[in-house]
C-alpha positions in Angstrom: 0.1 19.2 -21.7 -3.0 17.5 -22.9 -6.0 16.9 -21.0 -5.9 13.3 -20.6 -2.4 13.7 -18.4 -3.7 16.4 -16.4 -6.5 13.8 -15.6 -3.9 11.0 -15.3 -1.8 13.2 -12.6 -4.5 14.5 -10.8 -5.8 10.6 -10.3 -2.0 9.5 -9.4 -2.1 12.8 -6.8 -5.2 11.2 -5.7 -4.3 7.9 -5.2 -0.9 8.9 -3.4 -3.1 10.9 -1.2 -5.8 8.5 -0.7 -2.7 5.3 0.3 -1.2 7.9 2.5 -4.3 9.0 4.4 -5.0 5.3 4.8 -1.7 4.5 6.2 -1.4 7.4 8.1 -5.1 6.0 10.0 -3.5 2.7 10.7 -0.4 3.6 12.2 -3.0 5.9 14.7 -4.5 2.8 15.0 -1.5 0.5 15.7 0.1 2.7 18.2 -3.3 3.0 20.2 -4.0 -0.6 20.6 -0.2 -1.3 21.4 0.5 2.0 23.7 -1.2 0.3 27.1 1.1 -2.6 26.4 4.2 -1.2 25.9 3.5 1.4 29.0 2.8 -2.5 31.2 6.4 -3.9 29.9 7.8 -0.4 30.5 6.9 -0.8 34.4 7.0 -4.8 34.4 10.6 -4.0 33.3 11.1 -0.5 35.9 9.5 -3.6 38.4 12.4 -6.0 37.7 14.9 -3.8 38.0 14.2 -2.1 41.3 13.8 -6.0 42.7 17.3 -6.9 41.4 19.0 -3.7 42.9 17.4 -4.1 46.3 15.9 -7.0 46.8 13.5 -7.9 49.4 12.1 -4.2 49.7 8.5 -3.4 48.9 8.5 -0.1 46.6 6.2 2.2 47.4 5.9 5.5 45.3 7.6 8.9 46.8 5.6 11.9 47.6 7.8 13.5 44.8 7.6 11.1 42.0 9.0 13.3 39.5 11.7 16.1 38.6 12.4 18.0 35.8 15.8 18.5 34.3 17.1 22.1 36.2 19.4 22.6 33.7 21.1 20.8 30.1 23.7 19.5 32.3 21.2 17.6 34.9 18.9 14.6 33.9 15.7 14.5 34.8 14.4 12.1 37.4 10.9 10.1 37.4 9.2 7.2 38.9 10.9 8.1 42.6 9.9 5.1 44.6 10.8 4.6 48.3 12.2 0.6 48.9 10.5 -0.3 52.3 11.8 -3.1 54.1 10.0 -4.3 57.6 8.0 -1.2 57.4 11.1 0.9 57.5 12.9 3.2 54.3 15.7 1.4 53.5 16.6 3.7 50.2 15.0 5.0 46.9 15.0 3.5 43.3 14.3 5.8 40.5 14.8 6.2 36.7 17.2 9.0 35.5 17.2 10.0 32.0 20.5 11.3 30.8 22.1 12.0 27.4 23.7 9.7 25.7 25.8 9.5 22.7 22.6 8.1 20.6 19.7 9.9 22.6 18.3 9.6 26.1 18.5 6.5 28.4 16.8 5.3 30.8 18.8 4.3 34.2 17.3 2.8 37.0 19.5 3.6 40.1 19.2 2.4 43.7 20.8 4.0 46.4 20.6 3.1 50.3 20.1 5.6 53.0 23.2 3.8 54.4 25.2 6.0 51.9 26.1 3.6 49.1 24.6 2.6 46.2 22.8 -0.7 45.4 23.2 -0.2 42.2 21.7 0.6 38.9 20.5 -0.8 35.5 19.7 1.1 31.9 16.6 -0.2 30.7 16.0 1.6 27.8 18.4 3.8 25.2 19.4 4.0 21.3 23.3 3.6 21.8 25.5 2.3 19.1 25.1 -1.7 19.5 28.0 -3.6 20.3 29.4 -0.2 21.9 27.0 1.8 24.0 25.2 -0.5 23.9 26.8 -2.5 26.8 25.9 -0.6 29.2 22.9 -2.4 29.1 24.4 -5.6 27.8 27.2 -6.3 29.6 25.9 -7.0 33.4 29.9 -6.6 34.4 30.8 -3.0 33.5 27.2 -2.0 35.4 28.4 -3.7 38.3 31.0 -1.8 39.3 28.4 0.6 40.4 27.1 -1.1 43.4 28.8 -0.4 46.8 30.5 2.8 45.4 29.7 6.0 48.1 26.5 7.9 47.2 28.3 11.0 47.1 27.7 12.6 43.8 30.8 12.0 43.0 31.7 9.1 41.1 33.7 9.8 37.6 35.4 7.6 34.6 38.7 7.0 34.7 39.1 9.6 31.8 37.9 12.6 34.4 40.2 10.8 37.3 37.4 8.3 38.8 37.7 4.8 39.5 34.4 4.0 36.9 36.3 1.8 34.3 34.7 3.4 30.7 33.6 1.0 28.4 36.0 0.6 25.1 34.7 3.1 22.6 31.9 4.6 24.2 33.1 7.3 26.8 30.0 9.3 26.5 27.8 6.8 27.3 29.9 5.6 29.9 29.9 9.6 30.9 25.7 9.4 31.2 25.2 6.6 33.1 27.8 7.7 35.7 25.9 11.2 35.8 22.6 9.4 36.6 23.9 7.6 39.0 25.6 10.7 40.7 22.0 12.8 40.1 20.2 9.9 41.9 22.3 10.2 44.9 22.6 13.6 45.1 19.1 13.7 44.6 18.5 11.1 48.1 21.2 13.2 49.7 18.9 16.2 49.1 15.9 14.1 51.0 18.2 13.4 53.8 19.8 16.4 54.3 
């Protein structure tokens, strides 16, 4: 190799270095100015949600606002917030994150102390659109949800339940069913 293309490579090494350091600074730049924003739509959105599944409450957050998973099989719950109605507890609303078939989701769920649930919404996942993706989408198929018993013990219709899956997307179907479950074992757990 002559010298002129060692001198030519180093300066392209360089320059590759030089465009990707720079990028690399504003990206850390982007995400810091955009973070506080996101985390406001994030609980503007949490907000919403908790209004539409029992609405009229005042949400106040629980002593215990967040647990960890116990196990692989058991989302973990955060953002426990008691809904208060007249100065009385009238149930919880929290966000359970379970496992989907593209990632985690995020499932607000609502259950009243009067043993049902209110019922719950996913506000945030990565599921296949057009499949999985309805669980978010498709404000039927999450309705079925409300009024069921908060026993822990709700199932799809493929493991004998009475939660119709949707078409093509059993495991996400699957993941919102085990948050809902989680959340009201979870309030069973407070008032038992």
């Amino acid at each position: 190799m002559t010298e002129s293309k060692k001198e030519s490579m180093g300066m392209l090494a360089l320059v590759l270095f030089l465009i990707t350091f720079i990028t690399a600074l504003l990206l850390g730049f982007v995400n810091q100015v955009t973070a506080p924003q996101i985390e406001k739509n994030k609980e503007a959105t949490r907000a919403s949600a908790m209004e539409q599944l029992i609405p009229g409450a005042e949400f106040e957050l629980a002593e215990v606002s967040e647990v960890p998973a116990p196990d692989k099989n058991t989302p973990a719950i955060q953002n426990i917030y008691k809904a208060v109605v007249d100065g009385e507890t009238v149930g919880y609303c929290m966000e359970v994150l379970p496992s989907g078939f593209g990632g985690t989701l995020t499932v607000v769920v609502g259950v009243n102390l009067d043993g049902t649930i209110a019922g719950a919404q996913v506000t945030s996942h990565a599921e296949t659109p057009g499949l999985g993706a309805k669980a978010q989408a498709d404000p039927t198929w999450i309705e079925q949800f409300a009024g069921k018993p908060a026993d822990g013990s709700l199932a799809v219709t493929k493991d004998s339940g009475d939660i119709v899956s949707i078409t093509g997307a059993t495991i996400t179907s699957r993941a919102v069913t085990l948050a809902v479950n989680t959340a009201a074992n979870y309030v069973l757990s407070l008032e038992g």
